[in-house]
N, C-alpha and C positions, 0 to 999 in steps of 0.2 A: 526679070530685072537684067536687062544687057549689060550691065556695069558694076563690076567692086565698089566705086562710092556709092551706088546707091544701098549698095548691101552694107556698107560700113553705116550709113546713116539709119539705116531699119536698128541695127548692134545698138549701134549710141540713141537710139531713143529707145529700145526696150530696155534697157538699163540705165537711162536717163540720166545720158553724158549729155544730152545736150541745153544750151542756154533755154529762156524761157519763148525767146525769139523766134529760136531754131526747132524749137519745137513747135511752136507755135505754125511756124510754115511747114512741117514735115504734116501736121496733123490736116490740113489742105490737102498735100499731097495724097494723103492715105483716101480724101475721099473723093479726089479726082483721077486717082490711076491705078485701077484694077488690079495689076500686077505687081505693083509698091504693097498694094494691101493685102494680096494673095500670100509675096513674101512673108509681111509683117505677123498676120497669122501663124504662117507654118513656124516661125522661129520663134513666137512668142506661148504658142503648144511645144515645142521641143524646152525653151524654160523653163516652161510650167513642167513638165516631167522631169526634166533634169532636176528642180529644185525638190523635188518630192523624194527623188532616189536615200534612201536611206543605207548608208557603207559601215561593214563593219569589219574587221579584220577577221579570217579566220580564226578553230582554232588551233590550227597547226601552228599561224605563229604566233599566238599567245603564247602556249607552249613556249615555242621557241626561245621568246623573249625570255619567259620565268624560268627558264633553264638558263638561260644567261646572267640571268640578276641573280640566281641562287650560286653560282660558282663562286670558289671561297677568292678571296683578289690576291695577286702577289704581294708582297710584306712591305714592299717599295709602294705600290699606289695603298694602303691600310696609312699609312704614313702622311701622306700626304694628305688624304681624304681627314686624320685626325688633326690635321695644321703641324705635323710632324717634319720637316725637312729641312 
């Protein structure tokens, strides 16, 4: 694909930004030009893994964080956290 728009129009139809029109003529596109469709492939395999990826935070900062939440608060936010101020 020689061109950012047409790469921006492959984005907007695998996440189907576009109208029913524009789709409509992209899906032409994809079977009269080889290299439209070669793109649409490779980007629509890279979402397909992308969406699979499963993230988890370590747990170092889990840790991290329950070390945080357990610290006892200053007397000033205790107060405030009770509607106290």
């Amino acid at each position: 694909m020689k061109n950012d728009a047409g790469k921006d129009e492959v984005i907007r139809f695998i996440y189907d930004e576009m109208t029913p029109e524009e789709a409509g003529d992209f899906e032409t596109r994809l079977q009269i030009d080889p290299e439209c469709r070669e793109l649409y492939e490779d980007l629509r395999d890279v979402q397909e893994e992308l969406n699979s990826l499963r993230c988890s935070p370590s747990n170092a900062l889990l840790n991290s964080i329950m070390r945080y939440a357990r610290q006892p608060k200053p007397a000033d936010e205790r107060q405030v956290s009770k509607g106290i101020a």
